[in-house]
C-alpha positions as CSV (number, residue, x, y, z in Angstrom):
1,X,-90.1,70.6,190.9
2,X,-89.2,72.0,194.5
3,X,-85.8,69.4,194.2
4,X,-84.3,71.8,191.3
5,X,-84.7,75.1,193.0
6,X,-81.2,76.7,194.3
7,X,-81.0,76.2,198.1
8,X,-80.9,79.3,200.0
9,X,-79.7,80.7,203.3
10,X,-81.1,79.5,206.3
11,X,-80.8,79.7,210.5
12,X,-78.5,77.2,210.9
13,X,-75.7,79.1,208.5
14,X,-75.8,82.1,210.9
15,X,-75.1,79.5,213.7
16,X,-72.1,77.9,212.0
17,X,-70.7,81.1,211.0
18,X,-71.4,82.5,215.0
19,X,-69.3,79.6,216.0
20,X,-66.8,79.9,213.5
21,X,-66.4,83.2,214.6
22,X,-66.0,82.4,217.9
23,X,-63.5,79.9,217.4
24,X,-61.1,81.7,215.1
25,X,-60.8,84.2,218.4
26,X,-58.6,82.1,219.8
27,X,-55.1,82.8,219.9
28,X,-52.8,80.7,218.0
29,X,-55.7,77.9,217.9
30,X,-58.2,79.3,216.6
31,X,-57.9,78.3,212.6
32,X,-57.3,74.9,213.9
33,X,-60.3,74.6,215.7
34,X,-62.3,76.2,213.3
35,X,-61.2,73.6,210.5
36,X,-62.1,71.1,212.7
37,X,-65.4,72.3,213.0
38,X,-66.0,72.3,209.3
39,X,-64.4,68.6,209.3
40,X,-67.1,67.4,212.0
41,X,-70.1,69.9,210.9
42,X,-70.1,70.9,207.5
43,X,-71.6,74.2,206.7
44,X,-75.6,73.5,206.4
45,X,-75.7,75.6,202.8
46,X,-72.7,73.4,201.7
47,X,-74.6,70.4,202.5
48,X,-77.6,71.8,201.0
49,X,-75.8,72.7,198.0
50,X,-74.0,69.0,197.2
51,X,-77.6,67.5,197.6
52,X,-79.2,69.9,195.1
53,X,-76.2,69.5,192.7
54,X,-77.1,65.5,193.0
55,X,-80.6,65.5,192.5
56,X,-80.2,67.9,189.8
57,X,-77.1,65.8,188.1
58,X,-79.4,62.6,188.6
59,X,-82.4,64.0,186.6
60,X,-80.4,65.2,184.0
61,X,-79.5,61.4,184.0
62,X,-83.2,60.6,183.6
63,X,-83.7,62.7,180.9
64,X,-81.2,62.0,179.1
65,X,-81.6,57.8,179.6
66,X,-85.5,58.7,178.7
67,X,-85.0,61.3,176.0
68,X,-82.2,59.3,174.3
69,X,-80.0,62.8,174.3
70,X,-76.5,62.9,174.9
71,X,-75.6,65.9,177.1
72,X,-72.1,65.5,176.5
73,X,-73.1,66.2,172.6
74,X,-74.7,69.6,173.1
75,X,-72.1,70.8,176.1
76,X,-68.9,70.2,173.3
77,X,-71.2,72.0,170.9
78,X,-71.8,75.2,173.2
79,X,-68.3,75.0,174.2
80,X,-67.3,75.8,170.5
């Protein structure tokens, strides 16, 4: 049940946005560099965040596939 809970700031996201900062004070470089930084390292709670959102998208699969629901179904029928 831990897989489904939101992820939450940690250490390493202080770190990445310490070196961000310290990139964009650079003159004239300093949003290039710090785009390549998030190129090479992406931010740790982004990271976090795209493996929650596929765990969580995956047991909805499950449950659907093992419940015989159809998800789409009941998301058009909130919608309206």
């Amino acid at each position: 049940m831990s897989d489904y809970k939101p992820p939450k700031n940690k250490k390493t996201n202080a770190l990445h946005a310490v070196a961000r900062s310290g990139l964009g004070a650079i003159p004239f470089a300093g949003t290039a560099a710090i785009e390549i930084l998030n190129r090479i390292v992406a931010p740790p709670l982004e990271q976090r965040k795209e493996e929650w959102m596929l765990n969580f998208g995956n047991a909805l699969l499950r449950l659907e596939k093992k419940q015989k629901l159809f998800l789409k179904t009941y998301l058009i029928n909130i919608s309206l």
